[in-house]
N, C-alpha and C positions, 0 to 999 in steps of 0.2 A: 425653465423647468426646475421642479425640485433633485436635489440629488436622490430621494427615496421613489418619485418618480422615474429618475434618468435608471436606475439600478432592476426597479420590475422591468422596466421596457428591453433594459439589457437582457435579462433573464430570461424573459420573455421570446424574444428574438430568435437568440442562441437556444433555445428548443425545439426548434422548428429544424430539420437538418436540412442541408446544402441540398438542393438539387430538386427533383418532382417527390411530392410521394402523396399518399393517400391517407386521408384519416374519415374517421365519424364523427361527427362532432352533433350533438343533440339528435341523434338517430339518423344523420344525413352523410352521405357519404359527399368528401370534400376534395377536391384535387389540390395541393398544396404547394407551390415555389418560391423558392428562396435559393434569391442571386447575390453573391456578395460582388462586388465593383471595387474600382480606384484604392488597390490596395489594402481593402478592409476597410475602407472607410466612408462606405453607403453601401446598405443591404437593403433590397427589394424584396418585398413579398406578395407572392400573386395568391389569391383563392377563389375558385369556384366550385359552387356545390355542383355536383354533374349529375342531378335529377333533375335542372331547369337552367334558366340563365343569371341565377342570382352568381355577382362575381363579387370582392374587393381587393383591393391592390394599395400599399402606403412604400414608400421609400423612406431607412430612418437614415437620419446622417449622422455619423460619428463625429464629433466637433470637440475642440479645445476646451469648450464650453460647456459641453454635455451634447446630451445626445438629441434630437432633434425629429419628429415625428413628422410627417409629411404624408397624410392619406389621399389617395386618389379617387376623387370624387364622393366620400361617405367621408361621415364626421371622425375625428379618432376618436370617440368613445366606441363607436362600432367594431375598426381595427381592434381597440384592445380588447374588450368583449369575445372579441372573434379569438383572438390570441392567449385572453385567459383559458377559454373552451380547451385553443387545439394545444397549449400545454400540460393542461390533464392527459391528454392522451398521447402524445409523445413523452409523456413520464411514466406512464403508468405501465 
């Protein structure tokens, strides 16, 4: 990954806060989790909209190297996608 990559994805991450919480994201209300692990150095993030069963879920790993994307089961353009959405709204 590029380092201007590795740097949104950071940003990106780290606006989501620790723990459950709820956002809107395109008029849809979203349930939101974010676990951080192994000393800060793998953070999970879970989404489901809670007006049906659309979910996603990617784990990023913090590495020597950069940072490391890992989506579960949707492409990471979706993840980010999804992530660019729900930091408008945990900024706003």
């Amino acid at each position: 990954m590029d380092e201007g990559w590795d740097q949104e994805l950071d940003t990106l991450v780290r606006t989501i806060p620790e723990g459950w919480s709820r956002a809107e994201i395109a008029g849809q209300a979203w349930g939101v989790t974010r676990t951080t692990h192994a000393g800060g150095k793998v953070i999970s993030l879970n989404a489901e909209r809670l007006s049906d069963t659309e979910q996603l879920g990617a784990n990023v790993w913090i590495t020597s190297e950069g940072l490391v994307l890992r989506p579960c089961e949707v492409p990471a353009e979706k993840v980010m996608r999804f992530l660019r959405a729900a930091a408008k709204v945990y900024t706003d």
